[in-house]
GUMI-849141 format. One record per residue (C-alpha): residue number from 1; x, y, z. Coordinates in Angstrom, 2 decimals. Layout:
N
(votor NUM, (X, Y, Z))
...
//
This chain:
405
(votor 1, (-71.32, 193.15, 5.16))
(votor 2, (-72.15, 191.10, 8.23))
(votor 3, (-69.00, 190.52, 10.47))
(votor 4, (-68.57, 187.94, 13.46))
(votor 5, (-67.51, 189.86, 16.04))
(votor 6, (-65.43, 187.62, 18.07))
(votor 7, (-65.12, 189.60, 21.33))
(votor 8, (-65.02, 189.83, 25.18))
(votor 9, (-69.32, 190.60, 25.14))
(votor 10, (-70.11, 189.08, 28.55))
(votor 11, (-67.47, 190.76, 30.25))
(votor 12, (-67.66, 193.25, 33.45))
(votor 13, (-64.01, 194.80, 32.53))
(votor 14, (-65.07, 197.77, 30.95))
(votor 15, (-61.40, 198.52, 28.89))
(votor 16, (-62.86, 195.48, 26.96))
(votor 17, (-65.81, 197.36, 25.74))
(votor 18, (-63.63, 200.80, 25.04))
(votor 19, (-61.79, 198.14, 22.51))
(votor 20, (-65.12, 197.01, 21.18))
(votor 21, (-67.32, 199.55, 20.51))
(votor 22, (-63.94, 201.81, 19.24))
(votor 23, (-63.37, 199.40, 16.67))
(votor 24, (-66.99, 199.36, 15.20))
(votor 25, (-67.40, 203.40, 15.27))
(votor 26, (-64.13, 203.31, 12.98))
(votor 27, (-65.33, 200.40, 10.87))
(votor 28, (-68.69, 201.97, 10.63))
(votor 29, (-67.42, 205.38, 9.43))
(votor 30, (-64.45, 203.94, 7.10))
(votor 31, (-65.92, 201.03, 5.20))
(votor 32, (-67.85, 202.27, 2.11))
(votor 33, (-70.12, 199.11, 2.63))
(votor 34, (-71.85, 199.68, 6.06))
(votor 35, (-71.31, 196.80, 8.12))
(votor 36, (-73.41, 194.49, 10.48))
(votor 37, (-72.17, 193.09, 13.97))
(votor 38, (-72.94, 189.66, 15.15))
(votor 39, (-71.89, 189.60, 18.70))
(votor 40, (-70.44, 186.26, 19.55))
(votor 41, (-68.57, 186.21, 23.13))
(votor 42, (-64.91, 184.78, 23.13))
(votor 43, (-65.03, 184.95, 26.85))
(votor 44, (-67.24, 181.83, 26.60))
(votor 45, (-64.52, 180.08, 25.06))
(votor 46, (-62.17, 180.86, 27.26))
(votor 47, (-64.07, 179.57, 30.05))
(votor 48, (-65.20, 176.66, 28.10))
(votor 49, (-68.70, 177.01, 27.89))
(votor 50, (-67.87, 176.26, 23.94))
(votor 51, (-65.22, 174.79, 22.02))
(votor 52, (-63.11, 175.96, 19.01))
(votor 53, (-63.83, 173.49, 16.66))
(votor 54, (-65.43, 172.78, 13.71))
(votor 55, (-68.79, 174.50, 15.05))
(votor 56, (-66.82, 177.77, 15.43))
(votor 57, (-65.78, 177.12, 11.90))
(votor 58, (-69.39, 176.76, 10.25))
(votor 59, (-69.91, 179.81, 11.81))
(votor 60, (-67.40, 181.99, 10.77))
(votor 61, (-68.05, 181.05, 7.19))
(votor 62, (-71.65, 181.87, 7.46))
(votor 63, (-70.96, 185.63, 7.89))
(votor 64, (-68.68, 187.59, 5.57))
(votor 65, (-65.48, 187.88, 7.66))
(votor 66, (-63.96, 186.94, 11.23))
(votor 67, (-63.25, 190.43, 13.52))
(votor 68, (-61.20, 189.26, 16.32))
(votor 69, (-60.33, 192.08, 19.05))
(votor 70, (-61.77, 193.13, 22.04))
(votor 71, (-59.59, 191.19, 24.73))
(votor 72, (-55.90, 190.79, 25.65))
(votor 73, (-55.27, 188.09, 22.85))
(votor 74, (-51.74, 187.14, 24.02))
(votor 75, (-52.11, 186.85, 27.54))
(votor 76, (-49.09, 184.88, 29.95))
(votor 77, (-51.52, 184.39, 32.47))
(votor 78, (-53.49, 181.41, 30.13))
(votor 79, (-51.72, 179.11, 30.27))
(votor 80, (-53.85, 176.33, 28.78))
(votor 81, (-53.96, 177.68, 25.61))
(votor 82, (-51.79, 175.13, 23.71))
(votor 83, (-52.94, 174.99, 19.98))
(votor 84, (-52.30, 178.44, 19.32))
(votor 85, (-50.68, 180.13, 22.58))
(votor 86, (-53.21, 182.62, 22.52))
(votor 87, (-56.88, 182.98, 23.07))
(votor 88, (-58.02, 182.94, 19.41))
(votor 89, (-57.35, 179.21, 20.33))
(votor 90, (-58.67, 177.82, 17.21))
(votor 91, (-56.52, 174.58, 15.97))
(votor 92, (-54.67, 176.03, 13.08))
(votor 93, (-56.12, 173.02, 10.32))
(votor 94, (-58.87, 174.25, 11.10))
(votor 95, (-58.22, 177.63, 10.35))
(votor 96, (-57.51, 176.25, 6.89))
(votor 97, (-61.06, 175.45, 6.45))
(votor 98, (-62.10, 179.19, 7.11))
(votor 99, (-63.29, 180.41, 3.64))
(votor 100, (-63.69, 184.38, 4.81))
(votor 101, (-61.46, 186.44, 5.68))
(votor 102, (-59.76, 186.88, 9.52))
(votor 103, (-59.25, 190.62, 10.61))
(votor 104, (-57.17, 190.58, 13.98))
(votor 105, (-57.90, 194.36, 15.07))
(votor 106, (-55.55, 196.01, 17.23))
(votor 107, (-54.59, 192.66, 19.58))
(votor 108, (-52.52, 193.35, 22.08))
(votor 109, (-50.04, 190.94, 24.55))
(votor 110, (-50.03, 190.69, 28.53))
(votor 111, (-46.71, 189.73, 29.89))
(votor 112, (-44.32, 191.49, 32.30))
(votor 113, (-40.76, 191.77, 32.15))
(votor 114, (-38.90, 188.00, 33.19))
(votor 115, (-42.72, 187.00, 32.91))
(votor 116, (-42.23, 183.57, 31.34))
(votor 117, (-44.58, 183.43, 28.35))
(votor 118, (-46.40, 179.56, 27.80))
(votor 119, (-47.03, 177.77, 24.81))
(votor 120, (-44.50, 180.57, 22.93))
(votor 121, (-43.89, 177.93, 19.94))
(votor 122, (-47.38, 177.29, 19.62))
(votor 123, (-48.30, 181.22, 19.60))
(votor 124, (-44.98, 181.37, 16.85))
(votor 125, (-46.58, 179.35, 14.69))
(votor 126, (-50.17, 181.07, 14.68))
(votor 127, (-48.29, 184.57, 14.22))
(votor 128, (-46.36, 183.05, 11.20))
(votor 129, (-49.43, 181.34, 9.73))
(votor 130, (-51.55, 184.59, 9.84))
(votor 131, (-49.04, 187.02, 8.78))
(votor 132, (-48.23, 184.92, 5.56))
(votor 133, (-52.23, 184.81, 4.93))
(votor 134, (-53.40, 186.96, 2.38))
(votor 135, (-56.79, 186.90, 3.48))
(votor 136, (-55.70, 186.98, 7.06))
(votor 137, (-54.87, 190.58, 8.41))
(votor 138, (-53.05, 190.92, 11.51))
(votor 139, (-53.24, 194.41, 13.28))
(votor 140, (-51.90, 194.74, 16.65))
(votor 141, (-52.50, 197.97, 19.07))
(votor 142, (-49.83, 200.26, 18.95))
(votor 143, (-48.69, 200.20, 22.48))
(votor 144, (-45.61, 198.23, 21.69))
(votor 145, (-47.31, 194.74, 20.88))
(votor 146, (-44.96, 194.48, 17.42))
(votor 147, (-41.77, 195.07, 19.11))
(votor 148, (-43.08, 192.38, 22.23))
(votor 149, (-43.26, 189.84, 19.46))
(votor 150, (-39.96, 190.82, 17.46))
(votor 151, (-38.30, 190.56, 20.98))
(votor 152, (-40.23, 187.22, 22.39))
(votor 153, (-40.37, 185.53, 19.19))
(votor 154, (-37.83, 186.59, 16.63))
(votor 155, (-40.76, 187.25, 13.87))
(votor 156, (-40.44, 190.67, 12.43))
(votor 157, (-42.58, 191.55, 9.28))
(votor 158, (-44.40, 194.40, 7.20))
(votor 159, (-47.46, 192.23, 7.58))
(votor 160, (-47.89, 192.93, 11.09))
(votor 161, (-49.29, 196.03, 11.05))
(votor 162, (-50.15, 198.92, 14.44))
(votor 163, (-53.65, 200.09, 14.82))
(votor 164, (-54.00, 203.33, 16.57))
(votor 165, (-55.90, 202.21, 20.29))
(votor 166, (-59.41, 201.53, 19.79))
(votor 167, (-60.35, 202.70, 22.70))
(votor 168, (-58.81, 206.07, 21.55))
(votor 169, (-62.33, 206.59, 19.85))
(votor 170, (-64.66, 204.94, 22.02))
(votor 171, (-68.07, 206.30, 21.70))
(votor 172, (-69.84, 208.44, 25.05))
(votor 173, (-73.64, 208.88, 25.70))
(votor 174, (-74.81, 212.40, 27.31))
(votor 175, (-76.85, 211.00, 30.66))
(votor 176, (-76.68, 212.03, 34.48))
(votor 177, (-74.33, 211.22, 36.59))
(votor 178, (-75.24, 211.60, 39.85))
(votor 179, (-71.92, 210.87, 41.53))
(votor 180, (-70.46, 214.13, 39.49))
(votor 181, (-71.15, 217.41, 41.62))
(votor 182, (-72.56, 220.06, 40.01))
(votor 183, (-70.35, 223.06, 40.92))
(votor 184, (-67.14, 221.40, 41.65))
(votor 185, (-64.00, 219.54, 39.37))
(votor 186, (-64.37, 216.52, 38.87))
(votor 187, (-61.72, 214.69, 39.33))
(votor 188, (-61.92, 210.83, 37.63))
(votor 189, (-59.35, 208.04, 39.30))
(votor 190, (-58.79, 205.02, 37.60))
(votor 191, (-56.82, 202.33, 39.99))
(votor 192, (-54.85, 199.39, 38.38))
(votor 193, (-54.78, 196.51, 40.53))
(votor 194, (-54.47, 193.68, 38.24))
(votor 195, (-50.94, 191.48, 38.26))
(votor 196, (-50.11, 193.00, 41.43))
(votor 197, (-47.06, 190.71, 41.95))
(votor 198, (-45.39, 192.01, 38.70))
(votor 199, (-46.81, 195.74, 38.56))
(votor 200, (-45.63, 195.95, 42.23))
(votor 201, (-42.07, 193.80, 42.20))
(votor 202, (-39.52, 195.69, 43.68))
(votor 203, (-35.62, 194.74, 42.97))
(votor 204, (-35.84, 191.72, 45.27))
(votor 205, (-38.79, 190.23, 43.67))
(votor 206, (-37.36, 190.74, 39.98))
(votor 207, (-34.52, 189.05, 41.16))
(votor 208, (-36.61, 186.73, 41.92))
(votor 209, (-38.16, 186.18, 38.30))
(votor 210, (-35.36, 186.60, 36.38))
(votor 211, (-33.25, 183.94, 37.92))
(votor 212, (-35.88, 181.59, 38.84))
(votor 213, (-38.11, 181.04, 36.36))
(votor 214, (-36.18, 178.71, 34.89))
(votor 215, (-36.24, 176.42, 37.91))
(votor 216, (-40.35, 175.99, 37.87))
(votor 217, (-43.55, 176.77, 36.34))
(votor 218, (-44.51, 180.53, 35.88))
(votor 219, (-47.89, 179.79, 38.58))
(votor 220, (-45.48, 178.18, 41.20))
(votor 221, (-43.38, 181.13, 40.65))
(votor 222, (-45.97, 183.75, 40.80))
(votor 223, (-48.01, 182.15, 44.01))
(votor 224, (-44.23, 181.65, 45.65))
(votor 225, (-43.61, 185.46, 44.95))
(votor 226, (-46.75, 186.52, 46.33))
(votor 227, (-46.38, 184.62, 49.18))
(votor 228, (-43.44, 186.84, 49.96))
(votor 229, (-46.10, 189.99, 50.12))
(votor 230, (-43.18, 192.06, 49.24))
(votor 231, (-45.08, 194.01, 46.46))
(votor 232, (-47.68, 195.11, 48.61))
(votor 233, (-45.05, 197.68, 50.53))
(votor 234, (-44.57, 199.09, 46.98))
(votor 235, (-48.46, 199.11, 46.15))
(votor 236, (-49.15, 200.80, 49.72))
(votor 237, (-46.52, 203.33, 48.83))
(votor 238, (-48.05, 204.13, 45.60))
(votor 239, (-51.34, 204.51, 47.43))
(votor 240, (-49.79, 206.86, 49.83))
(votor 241, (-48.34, 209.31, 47.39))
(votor 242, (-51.90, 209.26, 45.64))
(votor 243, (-53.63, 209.88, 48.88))
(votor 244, (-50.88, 213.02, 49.53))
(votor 245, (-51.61, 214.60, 45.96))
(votor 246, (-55.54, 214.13, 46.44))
(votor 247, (-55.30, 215.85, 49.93))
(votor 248, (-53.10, 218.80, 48.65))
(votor 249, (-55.59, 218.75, 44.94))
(votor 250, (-57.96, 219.34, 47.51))
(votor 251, (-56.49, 222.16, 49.24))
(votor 252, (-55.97, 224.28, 46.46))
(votor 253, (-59.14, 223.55, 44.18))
(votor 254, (-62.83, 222.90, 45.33))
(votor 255, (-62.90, 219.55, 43.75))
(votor 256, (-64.74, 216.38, 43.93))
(votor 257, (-62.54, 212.75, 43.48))
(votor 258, (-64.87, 209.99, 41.44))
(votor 259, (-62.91, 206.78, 42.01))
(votor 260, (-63.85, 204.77, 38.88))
(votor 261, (-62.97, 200.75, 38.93))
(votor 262, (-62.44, 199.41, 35.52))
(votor 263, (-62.53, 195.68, 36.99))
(votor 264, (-62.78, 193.72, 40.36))
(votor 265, (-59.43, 193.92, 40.22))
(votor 266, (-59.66, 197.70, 41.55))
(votor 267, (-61.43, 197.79, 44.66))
(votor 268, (-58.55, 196.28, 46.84))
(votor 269, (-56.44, 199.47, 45.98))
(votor 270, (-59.59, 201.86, 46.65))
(votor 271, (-59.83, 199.91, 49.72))
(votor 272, (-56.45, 200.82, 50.82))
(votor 273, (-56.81, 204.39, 49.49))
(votor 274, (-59.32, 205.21, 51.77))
(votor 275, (-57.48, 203.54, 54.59))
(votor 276, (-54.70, 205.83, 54.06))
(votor 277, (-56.41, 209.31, 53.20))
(votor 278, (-57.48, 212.34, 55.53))
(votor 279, (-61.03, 211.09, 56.78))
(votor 280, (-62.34, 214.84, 56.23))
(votor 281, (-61.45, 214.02, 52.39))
(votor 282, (-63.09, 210.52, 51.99))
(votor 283, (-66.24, 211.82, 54.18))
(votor 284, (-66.55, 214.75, 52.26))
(votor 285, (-64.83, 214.93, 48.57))
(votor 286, (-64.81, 211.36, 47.40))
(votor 287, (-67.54, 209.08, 45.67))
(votor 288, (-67.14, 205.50, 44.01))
(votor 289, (-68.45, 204.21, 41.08))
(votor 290, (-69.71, 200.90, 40.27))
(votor 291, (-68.60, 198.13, 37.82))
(votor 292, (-70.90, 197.66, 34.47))
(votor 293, (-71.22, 195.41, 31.55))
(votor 294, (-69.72, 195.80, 28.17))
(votor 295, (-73.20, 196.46, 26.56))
(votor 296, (-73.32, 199.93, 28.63))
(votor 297, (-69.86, 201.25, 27.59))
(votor 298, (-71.15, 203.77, 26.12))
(votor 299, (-73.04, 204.81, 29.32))
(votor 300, (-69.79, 204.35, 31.32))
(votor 301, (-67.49, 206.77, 29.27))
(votor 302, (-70.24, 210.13, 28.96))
(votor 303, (-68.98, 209.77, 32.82))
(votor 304, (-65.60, 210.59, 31.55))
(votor 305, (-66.43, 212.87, 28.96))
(votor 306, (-68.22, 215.49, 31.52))
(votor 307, (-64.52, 215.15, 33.87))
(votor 308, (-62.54, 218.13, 34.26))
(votor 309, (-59.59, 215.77, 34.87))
(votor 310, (-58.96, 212.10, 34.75))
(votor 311, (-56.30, 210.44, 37.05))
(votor 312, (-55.50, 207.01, 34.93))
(votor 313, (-53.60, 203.97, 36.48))
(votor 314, (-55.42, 201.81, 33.48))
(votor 315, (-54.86, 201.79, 30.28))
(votor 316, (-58.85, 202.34, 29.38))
(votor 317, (-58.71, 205.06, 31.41))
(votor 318, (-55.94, 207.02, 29.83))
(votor 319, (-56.33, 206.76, 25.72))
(votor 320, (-60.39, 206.98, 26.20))
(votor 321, (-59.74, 209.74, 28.16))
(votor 322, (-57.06, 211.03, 25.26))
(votor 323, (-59.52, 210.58, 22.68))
(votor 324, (-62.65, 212.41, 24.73))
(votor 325, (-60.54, 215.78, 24.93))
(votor 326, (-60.70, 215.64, 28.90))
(votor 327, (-57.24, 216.56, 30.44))
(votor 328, (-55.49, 213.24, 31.63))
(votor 329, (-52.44, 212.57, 33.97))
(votor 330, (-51.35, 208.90, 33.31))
(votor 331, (-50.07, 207.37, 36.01))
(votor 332, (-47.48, 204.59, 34.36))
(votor 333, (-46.46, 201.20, 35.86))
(votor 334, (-46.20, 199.15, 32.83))
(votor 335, (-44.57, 199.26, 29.31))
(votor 336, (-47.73, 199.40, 27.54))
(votor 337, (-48.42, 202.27, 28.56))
(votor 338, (-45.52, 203.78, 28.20))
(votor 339, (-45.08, 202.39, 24.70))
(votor 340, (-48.61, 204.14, 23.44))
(votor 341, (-47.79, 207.40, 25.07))
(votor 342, (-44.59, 207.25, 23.37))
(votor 343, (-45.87, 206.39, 19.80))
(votor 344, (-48.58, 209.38, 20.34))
(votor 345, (-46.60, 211.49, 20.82))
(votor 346, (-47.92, 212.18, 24.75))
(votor 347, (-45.05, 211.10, 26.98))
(votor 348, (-45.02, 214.42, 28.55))
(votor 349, (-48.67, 213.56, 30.00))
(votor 350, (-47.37, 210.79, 32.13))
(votor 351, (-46.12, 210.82, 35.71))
(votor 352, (-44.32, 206.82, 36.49))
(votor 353, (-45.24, 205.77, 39.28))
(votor 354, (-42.19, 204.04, 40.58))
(votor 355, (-40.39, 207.69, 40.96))
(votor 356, (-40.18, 207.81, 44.58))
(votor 357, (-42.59, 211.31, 45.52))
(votor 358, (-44.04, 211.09, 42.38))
(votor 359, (-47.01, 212.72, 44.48))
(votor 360, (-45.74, 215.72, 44.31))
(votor 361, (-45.39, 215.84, 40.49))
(votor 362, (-48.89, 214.83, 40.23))
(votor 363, (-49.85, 217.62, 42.19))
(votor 364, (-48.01, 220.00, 40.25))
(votor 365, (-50.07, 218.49, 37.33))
(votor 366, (-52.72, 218.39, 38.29))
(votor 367, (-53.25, 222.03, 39.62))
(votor 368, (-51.57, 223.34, 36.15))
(votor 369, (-54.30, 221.50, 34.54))
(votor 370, (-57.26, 221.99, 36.35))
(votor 371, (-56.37, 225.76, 35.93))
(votor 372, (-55.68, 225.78, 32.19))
(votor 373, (-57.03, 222.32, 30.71))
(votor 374, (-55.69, 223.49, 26.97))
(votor 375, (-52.22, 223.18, 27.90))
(votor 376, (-52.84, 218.92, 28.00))
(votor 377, (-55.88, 219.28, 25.05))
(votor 378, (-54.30, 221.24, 22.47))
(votor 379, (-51.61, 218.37, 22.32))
(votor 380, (-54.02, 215.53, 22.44))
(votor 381, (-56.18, 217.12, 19.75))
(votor 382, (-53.35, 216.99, 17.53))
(votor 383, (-52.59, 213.32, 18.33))
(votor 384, (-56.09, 211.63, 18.28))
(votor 385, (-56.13, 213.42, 14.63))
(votor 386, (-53.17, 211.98, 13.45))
(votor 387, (-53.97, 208.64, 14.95))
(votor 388, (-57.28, 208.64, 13.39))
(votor 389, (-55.78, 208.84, 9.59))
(votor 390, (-53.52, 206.01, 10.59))
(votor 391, (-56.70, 204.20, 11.67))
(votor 392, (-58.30, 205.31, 8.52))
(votor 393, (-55.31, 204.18, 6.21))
(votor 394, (-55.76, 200.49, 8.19))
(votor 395, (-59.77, 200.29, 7.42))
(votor 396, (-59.08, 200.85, 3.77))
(votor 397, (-56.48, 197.75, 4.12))
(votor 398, (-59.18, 196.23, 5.63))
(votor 399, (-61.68, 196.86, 3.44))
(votor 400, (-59.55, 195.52, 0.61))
(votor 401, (-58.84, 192.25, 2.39))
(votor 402, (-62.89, 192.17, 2.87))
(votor 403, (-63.22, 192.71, -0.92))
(votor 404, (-61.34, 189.66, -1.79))
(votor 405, (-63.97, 187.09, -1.12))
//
C-alpha cells in the first residue's frame, strides 16, 4: 500500500514530527497490508512554493490513498485560505476528481476563545463534503477538535470520528545526550510561546476581543492588542512562578533543568526565564537544547524518554511525554490541552497556569514525583493502553476505507 503522506516534512517545529511519525508506527503495526510512505511536504503549499491544483491531484491518484495529518489543519491564524478554510486547501471540484481514498488523521483546530475564525463557510463546506464521503475519512485528535466544530460550525455527526493523539506513540531512539547529567534528575521544560496575545490576555484584553472583533479584521485586532503589551505582565508572571518552583526543585533534589524549545517560538520565554531566575541556578543547574528538523524526531524524543520528569507548557511535550512512561506535570494555558487531559483520563496531572501561585503547586508536584515517579506512571500506563485500542479500532476503519478502491 503506498500512501501520500501529506505532511508538515520541512518543518523545524518538532510537535509536527511527534504527529507524523506517531501516525505511521500505528499504521505500520495495525494495517494487515504493510504500508509505504511517500513524503510530500504541505508546508510547501502553504508557503506557496506549489499550488493545489490539478498537479496535486495526478498525484494523489498515483499512490493508493491521501494521509493528511501532521500540522494544525484548521488554523485562525491563515487567513488566506479561502477555498477550503483550512490548509488542506485543495478546491473542492477538484477533490471530486480524486479517485483514492482521503484519510484525515487526527487534525486538529487553532483558535482561541473570541478568536474570530476566517473563511468559516468555506471550512463548513469542506467538513460537510468530507464527512458525507464514503471514501473520505475524517479523524480529528481528541483534544476537543469535534466539539470546536459542533460549537463554531453547527455540524455534528458520527462521521467525524476522535483519534487518540498521535504523538501519544511517537517513536524514541536510544543515543547520548550530552546535555543530560549523569548522576542527577533530569528535569525536561517545555516553554509555549506561540499566540502570546491570546495565551497571555488577561480580562482587559478579552474584553477587548470579544467586543471588538466585530468592528475589524482579526490581524488589525491582534497587532492593536499587542500593541497594548498587556499580556506580557501575565507571561512575565508565569515566568516568575516557574523560576520560584525551579529554585525551590532545586533546593530539595540534586537536579539538572534541560530547557527544551519545541519551536522559535520558545526562546523569548527562556530568554526571560533566565532573566528572572537565581544566577547560581542558571550558572550551575540549567542547559538548553537546540531546535531540529522533523526527519530527527525520533532523535529528539530518546531525550525525553531518559527524563526523570518533564515540565510541559506544549502540547508535544505533554502526551509524548504521556505515552514514553516519563512522569509529566502539564502546565495548561489553553483548551486543548485541557480537553485531551480530560478525555484521558489525566486531569489530575495538570497544574493551569493562570492560578495565581500556581508555583507552589508545581513544586509540590514535582517533589512528590521525582520521589515516587509511579504515582503519575501507573495512571498513564493505564491510559496510553486504552487509547491505543481506540487507535487500533480507528486503523481497522481505516483499513476498510483503504480496501474499497
Amino acid at each position: 500500500m503506498n500512501i501520500l503522506h501529506l505532511a508538515n516534512w520541512n518543518s523545524t517545529n518538532i510537535g509536527n514530527g511527534a504527529l507524523i511519525y506517531g501516525t505511521q508506527r500505528l499504521l505500520e503495526e495495525d494495517l494487515s497490508v504493510k504500508p509505504t510512505f511517500v513524503a510530500e511536504a504541505w508546508d510547501d503549499y502553504t508557503f506557496k512554493l506549489k499550488k493545489f491544483d490539478e498537479s496535486f491531484v495526478e498525484l494523489v491518484n498515483q499512490h493508493d490513498m491521501l494521509l493528511v495529518n501532521g500540522a494544525v489543519t484548521m488554523n485562525a491564524y491563515r487567513r488566506s485560505m479561502h477555498e477550503t478554510g483550512m490548509r488542506f486547501n485543495l478546491p473542492l471540484e477538484l477533490w471530486k476528481q480524486i479517485e483514492k481514498p482521503i484519510v484525515f488523521y487526527g487534525i486538529s483546530y487553532r483558535c482561541w476563545p473570541f478568536q474570530e475564525y476566517s473563511n468559516k463557510d468555506a471550512l463548513k463546506r469542506a467538513i460537510e463534503y468530507a464527512i458525507a464521503n464514503e471514501r473520505i475519512f475524517f479523524g480529528v485528535r481528541n483534544d476537543g477538535t469535534k466539539e470546536w466544530i459542533a460549537r463554531t460550525l453547527g455540524i455534528e455527526s458520527e462521521r467525524i470520528y476522535e483519534v487518540p493523539d498521535p504523538g501519544l506513540f511517537v517513536p524514541s531512539e536510544d543515543n547520548k545526550y550530552p546535555e543530560l547529567h549523569l548522576t542527577r534528575k533530569n528535569v525536561l521544560i517545555a516553554f509555549n510561546g506561540e499566540d502570546a496575545v491570546h495565551r497571555f490576555a488577561g480580562p482587559f484584553e478579552k474584553a477587548i476581543f470579544r467586543h471588538a472583533r466585530f468592528l475589524t479584521s482579526p490581524a488589525r485586532l491582534d497587532k492593536i492588542v499587542g500593541r497594548l503589551g498587556l499580556y506580557k505582565k501575565e507571561r512575565r508572571r508565569i515566568i516568575r512562578e516557574l523560576a520560584f518552583a525551579v529554585e525551590a526543585i532545586a533546593q530539595e533534589h540534586d537536579a539538572q533543568f534541560v530547557l527544551v524549545p519545541h519551536y522559535l517560538d520558545d526562546y523569548g520565554m527562556i530568554q526571560e526565564f533566565i532573566e528572572i531566575v537565581q544566577e547560581r541556578i542558571a550558572h550551575q543547574r540549567i542547559v538548553t537544547t537546540g531546535l531540529v528538523s522533523v526527519p530527527h524526531t525520533a532523535y529528539f524524543y530518546g531525550r525525553y524518554a531518559k527524563a526523570d520528569l518533564a515540565i510541559s507548557m506544549r502540547v508535544h511535550s505533554m502526551s509524548p511525554s504521556i505515552g514514553l512512561g516519563i512522569p509529566v506535570i502539564p502546565l495548561v494555558s489553553q483548551g486543548r490541552m485541557r480537553n485531551f487531559l480530560t478525555n484521558a483520563g489525566l486531569s489530575s496531572l495538570s497544574v493551569d497556569v493562570a492560578t495565581e501561585g500556581f508555583g507552589t503547586e508545581l513544586v509540590r508536584r514535582a517533589n512528590e514525583l521525582i520521589a515516587n515517579p509511579s504515582k503519575c506512571t501507573d495512571a498513564t500506563r493505564v491510559s496510553v493502553a486504552r487509547m491505543r485500542a481506540q487507535a487500533r479500532d480507528i486503523n481497522m476503519m481505516v483499513e476498510r476505507i483503504a480496501g474499497s478502491v
